[in-house]
PDB file of N, CA, C, O and CB in Angstrom:
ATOM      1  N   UNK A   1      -5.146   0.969  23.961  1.00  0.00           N
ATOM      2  CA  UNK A   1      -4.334   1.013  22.766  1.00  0.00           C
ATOM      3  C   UNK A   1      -4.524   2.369  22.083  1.00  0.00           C
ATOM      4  O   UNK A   1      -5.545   3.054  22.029  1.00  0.00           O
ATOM      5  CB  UNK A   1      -4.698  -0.149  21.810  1.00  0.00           C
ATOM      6  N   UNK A   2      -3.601   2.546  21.695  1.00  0.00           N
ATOM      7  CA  UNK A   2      -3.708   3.843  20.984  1.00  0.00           C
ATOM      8  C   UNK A   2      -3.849   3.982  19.624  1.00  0.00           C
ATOM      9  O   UNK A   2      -3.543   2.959  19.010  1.00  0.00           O
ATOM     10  CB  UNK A   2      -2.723   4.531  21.217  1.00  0.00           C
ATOM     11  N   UNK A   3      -4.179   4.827  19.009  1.00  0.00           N
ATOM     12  CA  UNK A   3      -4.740   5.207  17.705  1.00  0.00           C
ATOM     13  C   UNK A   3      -3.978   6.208  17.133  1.00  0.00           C
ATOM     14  O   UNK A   3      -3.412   7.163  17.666  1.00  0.00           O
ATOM     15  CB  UNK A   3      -6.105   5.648  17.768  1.00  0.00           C
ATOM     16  N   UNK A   4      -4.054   5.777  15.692  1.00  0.00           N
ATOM     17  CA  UNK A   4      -2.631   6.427  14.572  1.00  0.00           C
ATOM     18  C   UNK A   4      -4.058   7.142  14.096  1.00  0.00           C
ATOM     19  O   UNK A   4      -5.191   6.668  14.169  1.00  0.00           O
ATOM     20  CB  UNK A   4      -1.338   5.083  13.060  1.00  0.00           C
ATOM     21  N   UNK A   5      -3.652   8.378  13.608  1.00  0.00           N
ATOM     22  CA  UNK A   5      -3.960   9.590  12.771  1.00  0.00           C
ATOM     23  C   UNK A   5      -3.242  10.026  11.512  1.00  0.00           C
ATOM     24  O   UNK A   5      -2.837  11.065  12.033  1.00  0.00           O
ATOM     25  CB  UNK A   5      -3.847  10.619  13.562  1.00  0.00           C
ATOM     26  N   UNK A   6      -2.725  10.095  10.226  1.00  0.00           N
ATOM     27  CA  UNK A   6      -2.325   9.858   9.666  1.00  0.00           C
ATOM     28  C   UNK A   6      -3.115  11.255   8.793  1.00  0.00           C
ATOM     29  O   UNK A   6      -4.262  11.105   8.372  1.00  0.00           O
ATOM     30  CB  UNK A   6      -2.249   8.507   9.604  1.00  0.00           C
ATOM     31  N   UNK A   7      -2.346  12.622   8.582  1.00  0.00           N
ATOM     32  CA  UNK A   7      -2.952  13.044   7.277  1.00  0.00           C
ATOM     33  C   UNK A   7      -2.132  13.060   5.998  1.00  0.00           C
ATOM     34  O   UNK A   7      -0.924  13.288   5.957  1.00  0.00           O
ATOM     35  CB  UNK A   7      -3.436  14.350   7.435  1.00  0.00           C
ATOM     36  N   UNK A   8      -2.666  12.878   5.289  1.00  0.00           N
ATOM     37  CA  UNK A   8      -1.862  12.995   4.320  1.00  0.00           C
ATOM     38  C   UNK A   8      -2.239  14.365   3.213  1.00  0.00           C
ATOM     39  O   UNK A   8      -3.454  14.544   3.129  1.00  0.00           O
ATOM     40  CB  UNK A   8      -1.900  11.591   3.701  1.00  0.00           C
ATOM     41  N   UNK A   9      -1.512  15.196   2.491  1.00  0.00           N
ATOM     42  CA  UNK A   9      -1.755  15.551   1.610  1.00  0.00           C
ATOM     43  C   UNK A   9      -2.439  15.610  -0.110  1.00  0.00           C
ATOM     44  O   UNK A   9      -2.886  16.562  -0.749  1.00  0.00           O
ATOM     45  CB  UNK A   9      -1.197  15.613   1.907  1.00  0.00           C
ATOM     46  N   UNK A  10      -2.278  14.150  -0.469  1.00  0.00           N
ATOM     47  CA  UNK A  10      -2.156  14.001  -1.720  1.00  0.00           C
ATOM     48  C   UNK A  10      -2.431  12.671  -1.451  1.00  0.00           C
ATOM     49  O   UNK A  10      -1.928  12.259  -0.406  1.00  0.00           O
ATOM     50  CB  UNK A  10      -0.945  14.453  -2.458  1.00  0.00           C
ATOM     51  N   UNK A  11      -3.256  11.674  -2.263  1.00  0.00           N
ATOM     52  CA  UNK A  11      -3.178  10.167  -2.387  1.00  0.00           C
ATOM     53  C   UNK A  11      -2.171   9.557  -2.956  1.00  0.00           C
ATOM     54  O   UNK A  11      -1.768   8.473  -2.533  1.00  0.00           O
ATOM     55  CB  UNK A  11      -4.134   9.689  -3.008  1.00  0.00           C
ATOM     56  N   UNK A  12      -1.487  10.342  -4.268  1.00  0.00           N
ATOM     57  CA  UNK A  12      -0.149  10.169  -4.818  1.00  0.00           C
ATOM     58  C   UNK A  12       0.532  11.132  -4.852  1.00  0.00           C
ATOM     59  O   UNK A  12       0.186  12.274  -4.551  1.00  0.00           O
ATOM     60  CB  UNK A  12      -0.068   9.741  -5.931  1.00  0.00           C
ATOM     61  N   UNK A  13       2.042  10.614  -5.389  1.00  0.00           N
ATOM     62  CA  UNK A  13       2.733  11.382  -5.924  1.00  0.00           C
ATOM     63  C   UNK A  13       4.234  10.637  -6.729  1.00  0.00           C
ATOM     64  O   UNK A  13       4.819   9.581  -6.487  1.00  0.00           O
ATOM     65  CB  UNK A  13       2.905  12.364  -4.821  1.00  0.00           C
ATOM     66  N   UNK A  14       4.565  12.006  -8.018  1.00  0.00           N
ATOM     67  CA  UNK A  14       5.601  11.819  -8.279  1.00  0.00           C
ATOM     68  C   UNK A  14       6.867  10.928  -8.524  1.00  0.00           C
ATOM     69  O   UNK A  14       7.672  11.466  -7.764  1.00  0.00           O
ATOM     70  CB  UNK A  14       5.613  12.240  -7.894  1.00  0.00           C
ATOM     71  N   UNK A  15       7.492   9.951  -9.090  1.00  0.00           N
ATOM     72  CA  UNK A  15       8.532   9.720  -7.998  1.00  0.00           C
ATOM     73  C   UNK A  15       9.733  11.234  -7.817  1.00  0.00           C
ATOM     74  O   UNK A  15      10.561  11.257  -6.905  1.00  0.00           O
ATOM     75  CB  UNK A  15       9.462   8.115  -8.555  1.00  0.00           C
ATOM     76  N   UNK A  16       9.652  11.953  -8.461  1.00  0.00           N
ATOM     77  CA  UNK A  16      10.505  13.264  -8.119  1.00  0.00           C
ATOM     78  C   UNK A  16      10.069  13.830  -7.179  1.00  0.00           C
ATOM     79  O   UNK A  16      10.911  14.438  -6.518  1.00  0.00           O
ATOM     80  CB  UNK A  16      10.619  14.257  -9.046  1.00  0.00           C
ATOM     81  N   UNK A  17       8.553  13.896  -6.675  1.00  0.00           N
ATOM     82  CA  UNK A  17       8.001  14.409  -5.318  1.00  0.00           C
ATOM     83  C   UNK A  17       8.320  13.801  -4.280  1.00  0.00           C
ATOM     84  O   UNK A  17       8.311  14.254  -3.135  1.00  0.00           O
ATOM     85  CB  UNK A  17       6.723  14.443  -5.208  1.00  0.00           C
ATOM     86  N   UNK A  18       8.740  12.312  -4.768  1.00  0.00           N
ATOM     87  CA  UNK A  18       8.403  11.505  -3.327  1.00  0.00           C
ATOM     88  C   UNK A  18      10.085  11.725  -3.005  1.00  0.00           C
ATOM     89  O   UNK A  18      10.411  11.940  -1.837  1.00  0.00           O
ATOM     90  CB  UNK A  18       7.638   9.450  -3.432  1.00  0.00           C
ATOM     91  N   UNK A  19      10.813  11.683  -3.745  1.00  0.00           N
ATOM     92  CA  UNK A  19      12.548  11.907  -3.908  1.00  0.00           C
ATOM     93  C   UNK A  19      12.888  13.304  -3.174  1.00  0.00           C
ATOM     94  O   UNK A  19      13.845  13.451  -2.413  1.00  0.00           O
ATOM     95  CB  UNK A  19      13.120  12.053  -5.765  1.00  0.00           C
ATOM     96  N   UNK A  20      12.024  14.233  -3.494  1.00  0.00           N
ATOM     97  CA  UNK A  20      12.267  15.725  -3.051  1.00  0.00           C
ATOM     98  C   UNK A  20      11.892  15.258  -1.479  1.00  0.00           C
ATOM     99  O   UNK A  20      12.736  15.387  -0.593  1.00  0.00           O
ATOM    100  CB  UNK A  20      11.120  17.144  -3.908  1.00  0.00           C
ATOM    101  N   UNK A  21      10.879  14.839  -1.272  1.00  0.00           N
ATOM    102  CA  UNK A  21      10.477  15.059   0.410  1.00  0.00           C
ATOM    103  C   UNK A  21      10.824  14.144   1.142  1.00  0.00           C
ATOM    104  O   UNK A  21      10.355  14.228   2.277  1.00  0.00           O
ATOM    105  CB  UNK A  21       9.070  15.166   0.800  1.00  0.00           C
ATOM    106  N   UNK A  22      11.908  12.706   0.816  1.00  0.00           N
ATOM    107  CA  UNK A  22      12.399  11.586   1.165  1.00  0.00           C
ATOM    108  C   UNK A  22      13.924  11.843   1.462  1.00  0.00           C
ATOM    109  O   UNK A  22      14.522  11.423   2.452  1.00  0.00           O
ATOM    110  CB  UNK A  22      12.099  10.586   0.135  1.00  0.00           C
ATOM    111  N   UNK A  23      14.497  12.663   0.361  1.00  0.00           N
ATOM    112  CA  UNK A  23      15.974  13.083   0.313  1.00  0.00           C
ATOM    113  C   UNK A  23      16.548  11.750   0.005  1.00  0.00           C
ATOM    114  O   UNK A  23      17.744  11.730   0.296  1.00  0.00           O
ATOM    115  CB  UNK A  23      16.615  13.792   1.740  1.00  0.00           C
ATOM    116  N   UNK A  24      16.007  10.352  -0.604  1.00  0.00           N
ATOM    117  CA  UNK A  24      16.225   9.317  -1.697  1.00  0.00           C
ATOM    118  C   UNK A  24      16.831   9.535  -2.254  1.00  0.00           C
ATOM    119  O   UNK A  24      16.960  10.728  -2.529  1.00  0.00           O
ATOM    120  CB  UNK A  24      15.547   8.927  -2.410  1.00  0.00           C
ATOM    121  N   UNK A  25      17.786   8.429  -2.933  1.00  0.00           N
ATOM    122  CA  UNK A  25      18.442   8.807  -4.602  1.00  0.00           C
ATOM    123  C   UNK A  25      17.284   7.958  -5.226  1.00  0.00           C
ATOM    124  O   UNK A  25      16.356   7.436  -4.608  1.00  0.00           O
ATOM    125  CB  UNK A  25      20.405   8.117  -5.143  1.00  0.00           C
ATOM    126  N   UNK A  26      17.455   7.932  -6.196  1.00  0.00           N
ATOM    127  CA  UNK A  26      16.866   7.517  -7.191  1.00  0.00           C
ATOM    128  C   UNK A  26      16.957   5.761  -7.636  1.00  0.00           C
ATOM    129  O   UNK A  26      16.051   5.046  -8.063  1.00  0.00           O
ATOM    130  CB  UNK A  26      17.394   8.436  -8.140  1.00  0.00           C
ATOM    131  N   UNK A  27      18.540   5.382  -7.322  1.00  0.00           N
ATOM    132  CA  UNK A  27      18.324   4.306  -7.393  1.00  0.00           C
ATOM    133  C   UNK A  27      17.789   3.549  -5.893  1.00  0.00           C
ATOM    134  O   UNK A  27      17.397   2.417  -5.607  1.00  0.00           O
ATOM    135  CB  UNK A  27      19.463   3.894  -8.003  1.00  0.00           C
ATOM    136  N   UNK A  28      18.008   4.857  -5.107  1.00  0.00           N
ATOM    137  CA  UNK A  28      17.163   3.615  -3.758  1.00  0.00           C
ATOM    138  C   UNK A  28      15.790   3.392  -4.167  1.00  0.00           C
ATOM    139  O   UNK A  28      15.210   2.356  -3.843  1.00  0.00           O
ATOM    140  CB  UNK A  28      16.954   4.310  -1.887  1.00  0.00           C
ATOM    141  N   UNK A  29      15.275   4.228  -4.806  1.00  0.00           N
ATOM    142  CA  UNK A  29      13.666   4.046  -5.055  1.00  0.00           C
ATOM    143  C   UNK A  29      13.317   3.202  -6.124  1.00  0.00           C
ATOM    144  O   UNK A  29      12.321   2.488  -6.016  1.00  0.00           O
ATOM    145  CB  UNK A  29      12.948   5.351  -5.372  1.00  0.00           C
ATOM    146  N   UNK A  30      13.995   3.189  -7.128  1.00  0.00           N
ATOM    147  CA  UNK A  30      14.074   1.858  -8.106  1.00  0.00           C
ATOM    148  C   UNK A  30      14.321   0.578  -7.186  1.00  0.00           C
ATOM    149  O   UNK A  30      13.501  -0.329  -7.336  1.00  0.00           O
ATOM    150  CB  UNK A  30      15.429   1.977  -9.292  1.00  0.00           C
ATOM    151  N   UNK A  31      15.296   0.389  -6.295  1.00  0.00           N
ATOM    152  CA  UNK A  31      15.207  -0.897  -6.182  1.00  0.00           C
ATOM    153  C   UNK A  31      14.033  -1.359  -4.920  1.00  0.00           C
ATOM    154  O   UNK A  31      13.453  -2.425  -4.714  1.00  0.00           O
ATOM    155  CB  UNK A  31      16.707  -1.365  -5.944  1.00  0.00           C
ATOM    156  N   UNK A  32      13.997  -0.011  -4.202  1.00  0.00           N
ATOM    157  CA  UNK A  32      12.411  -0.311  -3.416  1.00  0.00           C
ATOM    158  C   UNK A  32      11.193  -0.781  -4.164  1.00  0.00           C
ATOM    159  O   UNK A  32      10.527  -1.742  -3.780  1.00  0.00           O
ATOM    160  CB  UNK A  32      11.824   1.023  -2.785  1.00  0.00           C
ATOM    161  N   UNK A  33      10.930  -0.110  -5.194  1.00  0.00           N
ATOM    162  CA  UNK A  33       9.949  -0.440  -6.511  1.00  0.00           C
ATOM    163  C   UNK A  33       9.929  -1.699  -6.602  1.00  0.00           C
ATOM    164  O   UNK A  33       8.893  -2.331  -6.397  1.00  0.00           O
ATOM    165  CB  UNK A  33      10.350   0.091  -7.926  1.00  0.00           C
ATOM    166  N   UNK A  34      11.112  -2.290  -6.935  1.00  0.00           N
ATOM    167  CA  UNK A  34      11.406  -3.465  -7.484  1.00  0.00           C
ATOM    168  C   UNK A  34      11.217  -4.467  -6.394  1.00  0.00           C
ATOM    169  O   UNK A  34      10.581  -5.413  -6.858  1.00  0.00           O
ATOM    170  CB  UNK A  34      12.741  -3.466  -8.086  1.00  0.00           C
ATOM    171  N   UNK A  35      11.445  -4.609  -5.405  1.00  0.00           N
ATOM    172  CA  UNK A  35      11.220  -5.132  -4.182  1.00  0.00           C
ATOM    173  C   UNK A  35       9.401  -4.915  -3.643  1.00  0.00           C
ATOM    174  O   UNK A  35       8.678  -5.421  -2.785  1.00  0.00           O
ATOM    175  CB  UNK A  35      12.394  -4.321  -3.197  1.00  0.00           C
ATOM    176  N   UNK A  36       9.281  -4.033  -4.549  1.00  0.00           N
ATOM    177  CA  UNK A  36       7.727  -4.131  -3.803  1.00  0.00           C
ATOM    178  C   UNK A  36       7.371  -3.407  -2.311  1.00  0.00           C
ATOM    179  O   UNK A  36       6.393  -3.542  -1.575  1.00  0.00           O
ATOM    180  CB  UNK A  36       7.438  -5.773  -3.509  1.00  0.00           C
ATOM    181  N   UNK A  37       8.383  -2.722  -2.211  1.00  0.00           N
ATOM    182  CA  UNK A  37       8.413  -2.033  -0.772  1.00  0.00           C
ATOM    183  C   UNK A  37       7.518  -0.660  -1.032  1.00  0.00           C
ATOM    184  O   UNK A  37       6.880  -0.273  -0.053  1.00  0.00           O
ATOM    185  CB  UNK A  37      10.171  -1.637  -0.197  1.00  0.00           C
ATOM    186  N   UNK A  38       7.425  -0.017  -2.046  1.00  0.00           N
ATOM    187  CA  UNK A  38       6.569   1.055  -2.446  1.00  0.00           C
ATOM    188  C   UNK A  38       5.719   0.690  -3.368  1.00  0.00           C
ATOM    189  O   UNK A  38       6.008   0.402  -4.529  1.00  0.00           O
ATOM    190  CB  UNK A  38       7.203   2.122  -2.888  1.00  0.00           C
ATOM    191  N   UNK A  39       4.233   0.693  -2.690  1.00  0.00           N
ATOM    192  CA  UNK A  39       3.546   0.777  -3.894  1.00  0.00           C
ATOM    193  C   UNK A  39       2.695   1.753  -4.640  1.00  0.00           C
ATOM    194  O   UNK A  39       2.321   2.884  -4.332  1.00  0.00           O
ATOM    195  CB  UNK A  39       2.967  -0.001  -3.825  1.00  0.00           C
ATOM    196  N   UNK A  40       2.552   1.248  -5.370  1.00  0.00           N
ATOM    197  CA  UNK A  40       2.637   1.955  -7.263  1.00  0.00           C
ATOM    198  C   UNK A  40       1.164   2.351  -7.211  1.00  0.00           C
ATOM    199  O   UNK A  40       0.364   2.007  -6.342  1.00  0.00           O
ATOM    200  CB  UNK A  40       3.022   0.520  -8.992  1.00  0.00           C
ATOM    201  N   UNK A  41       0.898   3.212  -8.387  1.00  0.00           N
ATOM    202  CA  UNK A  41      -0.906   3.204  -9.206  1.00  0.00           C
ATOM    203  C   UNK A  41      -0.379   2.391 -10.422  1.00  0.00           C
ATOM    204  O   UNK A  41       0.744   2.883 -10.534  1.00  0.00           O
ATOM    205  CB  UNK A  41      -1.835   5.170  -9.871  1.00  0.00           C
ATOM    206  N   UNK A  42      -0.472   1.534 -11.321  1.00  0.00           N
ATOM    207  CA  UNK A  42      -0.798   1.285 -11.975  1.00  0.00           C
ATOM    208  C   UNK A  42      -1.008   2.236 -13.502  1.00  0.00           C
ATOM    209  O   UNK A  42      -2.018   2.924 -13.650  1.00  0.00           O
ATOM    210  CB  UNK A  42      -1.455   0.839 -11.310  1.00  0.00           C
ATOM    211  N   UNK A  43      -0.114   2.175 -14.383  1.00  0.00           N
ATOM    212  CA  UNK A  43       0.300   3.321 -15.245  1.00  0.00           C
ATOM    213  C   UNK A  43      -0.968   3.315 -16.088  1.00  0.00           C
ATOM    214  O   UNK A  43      -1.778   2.854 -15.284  1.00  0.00           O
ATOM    215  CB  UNK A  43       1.786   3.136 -16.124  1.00  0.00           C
ATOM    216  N   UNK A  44      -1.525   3.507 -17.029  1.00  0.00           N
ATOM    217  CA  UNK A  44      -2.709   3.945 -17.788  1.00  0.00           C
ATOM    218  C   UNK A  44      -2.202   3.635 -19.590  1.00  0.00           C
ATOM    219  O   UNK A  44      -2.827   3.165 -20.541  1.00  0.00           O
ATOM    220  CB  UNK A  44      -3.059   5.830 -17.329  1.00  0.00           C
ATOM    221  N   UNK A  45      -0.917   4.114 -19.458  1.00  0.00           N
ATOM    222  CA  UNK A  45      -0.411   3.802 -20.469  1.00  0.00           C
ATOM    223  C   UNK A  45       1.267   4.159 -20.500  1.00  0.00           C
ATOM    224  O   UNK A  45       1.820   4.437 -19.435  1.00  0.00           O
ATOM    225  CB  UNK A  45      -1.247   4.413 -21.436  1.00  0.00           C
ATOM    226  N   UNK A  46       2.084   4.134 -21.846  1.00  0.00           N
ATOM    227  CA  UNK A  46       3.293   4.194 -21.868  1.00  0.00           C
ATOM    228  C   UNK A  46       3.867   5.767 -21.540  1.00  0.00           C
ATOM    229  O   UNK A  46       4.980   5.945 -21.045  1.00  0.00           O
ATOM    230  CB  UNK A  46       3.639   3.616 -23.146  1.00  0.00           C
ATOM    231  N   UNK A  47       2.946   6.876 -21.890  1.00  0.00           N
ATOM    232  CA  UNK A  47       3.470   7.875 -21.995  1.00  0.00           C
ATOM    233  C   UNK A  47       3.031   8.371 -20.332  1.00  0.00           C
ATOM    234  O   UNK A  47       3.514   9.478 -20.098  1.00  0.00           O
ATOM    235  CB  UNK A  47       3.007   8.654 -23.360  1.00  0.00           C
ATOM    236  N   UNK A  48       2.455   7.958 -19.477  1.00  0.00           N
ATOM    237  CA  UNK A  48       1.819   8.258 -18.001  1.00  0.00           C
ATOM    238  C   UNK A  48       3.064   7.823 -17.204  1.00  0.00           C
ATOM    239  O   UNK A  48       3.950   6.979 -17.335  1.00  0.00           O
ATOM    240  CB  UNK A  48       0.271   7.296 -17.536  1.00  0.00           C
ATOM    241  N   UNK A  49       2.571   9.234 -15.901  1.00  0.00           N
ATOM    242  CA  UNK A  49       3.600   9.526 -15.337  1.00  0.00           C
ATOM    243  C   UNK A  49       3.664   8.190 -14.381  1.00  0.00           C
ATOM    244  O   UNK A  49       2.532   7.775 -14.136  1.00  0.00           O
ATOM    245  CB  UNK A  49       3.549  10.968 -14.722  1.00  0.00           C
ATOM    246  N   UNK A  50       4.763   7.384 -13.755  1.00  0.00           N
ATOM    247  CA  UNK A  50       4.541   6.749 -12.596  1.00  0.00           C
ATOM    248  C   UNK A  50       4.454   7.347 -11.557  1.00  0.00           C
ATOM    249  O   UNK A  50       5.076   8.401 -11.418  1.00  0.00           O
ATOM    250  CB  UNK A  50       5.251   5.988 -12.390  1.00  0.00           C
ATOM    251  N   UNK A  51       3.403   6.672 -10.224  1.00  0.00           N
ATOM    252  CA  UNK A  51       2.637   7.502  -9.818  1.00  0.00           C
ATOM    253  C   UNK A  51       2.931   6.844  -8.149  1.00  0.00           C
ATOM    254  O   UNK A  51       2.562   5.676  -8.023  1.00  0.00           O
ATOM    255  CB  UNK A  51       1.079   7.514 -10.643  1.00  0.00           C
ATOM    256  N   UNK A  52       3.440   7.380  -7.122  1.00  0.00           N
ATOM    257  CA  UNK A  52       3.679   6.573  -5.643  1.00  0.00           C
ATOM    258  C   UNK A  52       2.050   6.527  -5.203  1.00  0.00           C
ATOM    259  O   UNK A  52       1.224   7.394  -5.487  1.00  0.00           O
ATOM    260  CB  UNK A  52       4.862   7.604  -4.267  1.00  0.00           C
ATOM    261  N   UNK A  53       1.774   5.158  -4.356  1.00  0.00           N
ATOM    262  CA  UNK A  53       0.397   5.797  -3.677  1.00  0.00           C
ATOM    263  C   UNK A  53       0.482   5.809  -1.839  1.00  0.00           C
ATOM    264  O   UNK A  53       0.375   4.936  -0.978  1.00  0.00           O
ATOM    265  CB  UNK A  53      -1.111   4.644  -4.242  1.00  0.00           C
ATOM    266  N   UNK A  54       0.715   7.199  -1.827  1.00  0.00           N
ATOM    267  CA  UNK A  54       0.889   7.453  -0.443  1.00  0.00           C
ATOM    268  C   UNK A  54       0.497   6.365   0.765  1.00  0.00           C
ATOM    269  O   UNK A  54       0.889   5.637   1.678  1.00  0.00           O
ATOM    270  CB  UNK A  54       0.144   8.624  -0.258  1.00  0.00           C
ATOM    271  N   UNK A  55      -0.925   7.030  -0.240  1.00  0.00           N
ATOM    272  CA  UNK A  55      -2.384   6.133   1.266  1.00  0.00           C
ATOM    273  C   UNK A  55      -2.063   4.915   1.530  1.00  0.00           C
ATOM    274  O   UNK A  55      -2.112   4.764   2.751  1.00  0.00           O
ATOM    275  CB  UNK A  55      -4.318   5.776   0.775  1.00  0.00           C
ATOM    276  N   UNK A  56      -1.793   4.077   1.061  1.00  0.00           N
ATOM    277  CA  UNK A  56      -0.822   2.783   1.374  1.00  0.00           C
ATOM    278  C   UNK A  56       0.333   2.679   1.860  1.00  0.00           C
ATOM    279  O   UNK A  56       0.472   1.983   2.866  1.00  0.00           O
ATOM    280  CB  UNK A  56      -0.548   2.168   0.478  1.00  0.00           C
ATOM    281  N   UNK A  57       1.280   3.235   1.369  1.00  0.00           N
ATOM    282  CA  UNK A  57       2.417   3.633   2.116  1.00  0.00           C
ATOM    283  C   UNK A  57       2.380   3.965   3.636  1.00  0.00           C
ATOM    284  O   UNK A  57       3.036   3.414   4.519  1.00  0.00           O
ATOM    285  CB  UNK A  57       2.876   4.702   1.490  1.00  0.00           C
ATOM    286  N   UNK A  58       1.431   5.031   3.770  1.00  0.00           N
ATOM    287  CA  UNK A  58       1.234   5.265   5.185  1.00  0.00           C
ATOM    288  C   UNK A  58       0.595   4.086   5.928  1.00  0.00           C
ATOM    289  O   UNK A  58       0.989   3.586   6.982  1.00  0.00           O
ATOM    290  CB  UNK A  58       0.394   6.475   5.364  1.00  0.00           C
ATOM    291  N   UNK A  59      -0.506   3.722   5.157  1.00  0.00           N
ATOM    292  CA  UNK A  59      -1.219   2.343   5.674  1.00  0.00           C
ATOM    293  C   UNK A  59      -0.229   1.490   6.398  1.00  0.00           C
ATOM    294  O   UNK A  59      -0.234   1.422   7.627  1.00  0.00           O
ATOM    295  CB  UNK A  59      -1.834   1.422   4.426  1.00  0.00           C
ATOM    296  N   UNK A  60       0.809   0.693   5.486  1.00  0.00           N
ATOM    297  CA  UNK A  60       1.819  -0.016   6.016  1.00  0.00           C
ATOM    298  C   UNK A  60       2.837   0.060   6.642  1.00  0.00           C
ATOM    299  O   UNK A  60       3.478  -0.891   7.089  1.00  0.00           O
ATOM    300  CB  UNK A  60       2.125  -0.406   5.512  1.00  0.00           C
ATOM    301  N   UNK A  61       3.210   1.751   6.782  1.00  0.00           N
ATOM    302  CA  UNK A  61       3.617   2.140   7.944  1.00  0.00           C
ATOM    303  C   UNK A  61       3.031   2.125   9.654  1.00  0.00           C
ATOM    304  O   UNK A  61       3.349   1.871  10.816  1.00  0.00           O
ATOM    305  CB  UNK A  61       3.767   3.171   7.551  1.00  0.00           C
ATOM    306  N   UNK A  62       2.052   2.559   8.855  1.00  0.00           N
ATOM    307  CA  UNK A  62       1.143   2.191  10.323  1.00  0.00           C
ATOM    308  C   UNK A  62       1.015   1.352  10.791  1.00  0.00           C
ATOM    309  O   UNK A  62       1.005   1.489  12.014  1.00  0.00           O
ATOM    310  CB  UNK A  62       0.078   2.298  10.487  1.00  0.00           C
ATOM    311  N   UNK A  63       0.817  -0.150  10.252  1.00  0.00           N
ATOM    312  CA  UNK A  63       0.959  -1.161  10.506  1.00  0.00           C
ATOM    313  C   UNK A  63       1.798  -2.238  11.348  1.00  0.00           C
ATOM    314  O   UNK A  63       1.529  -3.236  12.017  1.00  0.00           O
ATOM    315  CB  UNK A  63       0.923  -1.206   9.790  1.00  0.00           C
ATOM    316  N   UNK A  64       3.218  -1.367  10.892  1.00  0.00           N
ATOM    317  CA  UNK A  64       4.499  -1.631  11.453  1.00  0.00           C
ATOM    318  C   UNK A  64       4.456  -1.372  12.526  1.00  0.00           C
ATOM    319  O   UNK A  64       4.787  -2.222  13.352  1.00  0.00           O
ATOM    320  CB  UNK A  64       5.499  -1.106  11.005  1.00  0.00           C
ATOM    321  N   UNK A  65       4.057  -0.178  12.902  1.00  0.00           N
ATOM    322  CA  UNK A  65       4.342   0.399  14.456  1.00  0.00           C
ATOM    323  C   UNK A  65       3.819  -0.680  15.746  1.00  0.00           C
ATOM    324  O   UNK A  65       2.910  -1.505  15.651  1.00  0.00           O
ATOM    325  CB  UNK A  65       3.375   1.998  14.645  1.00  0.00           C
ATOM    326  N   UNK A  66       4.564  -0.443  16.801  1.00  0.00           N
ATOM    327  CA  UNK A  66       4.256  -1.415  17.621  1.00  0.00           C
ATOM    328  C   UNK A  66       3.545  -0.460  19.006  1.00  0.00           C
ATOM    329  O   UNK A  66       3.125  -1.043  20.006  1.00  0.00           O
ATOM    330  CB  UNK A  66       5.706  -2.391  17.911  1.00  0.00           C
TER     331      UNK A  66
END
């Protein structure tokens, strides 16, 4: 069996980062959000940026693969 390698840059990012390097609109990523298909950090408070968390993302990509 073979083995996934996975680097990533950043643990998070953006949602304008993740939009820039996805080529997403905006409402696809709202309703991914909303669906639970991307997950989140957890905001800190009202004025904090929302925040993608890669390392998971990739996680469950990886996962997928067959």
């Amino acid at each position: 069996m073979a083995t996934i390698q996975i680097a990533v840059d950043a643990p998070f990012c953006t949602k304008k980062e993740f939009l820039r390097r996805t080529g997403w609109s905006s409402a696809s990523l709202d309703r991914a959000i909303k669906r639970g298909e991307i997950p989140m950090l957890e905001k800190k408070g009202k004025s904090s940026s929302v925040l993608i968390n890669l390392v998971k993302l990739f996680e469950r990509s990886a996962e997928q693969q067959v």
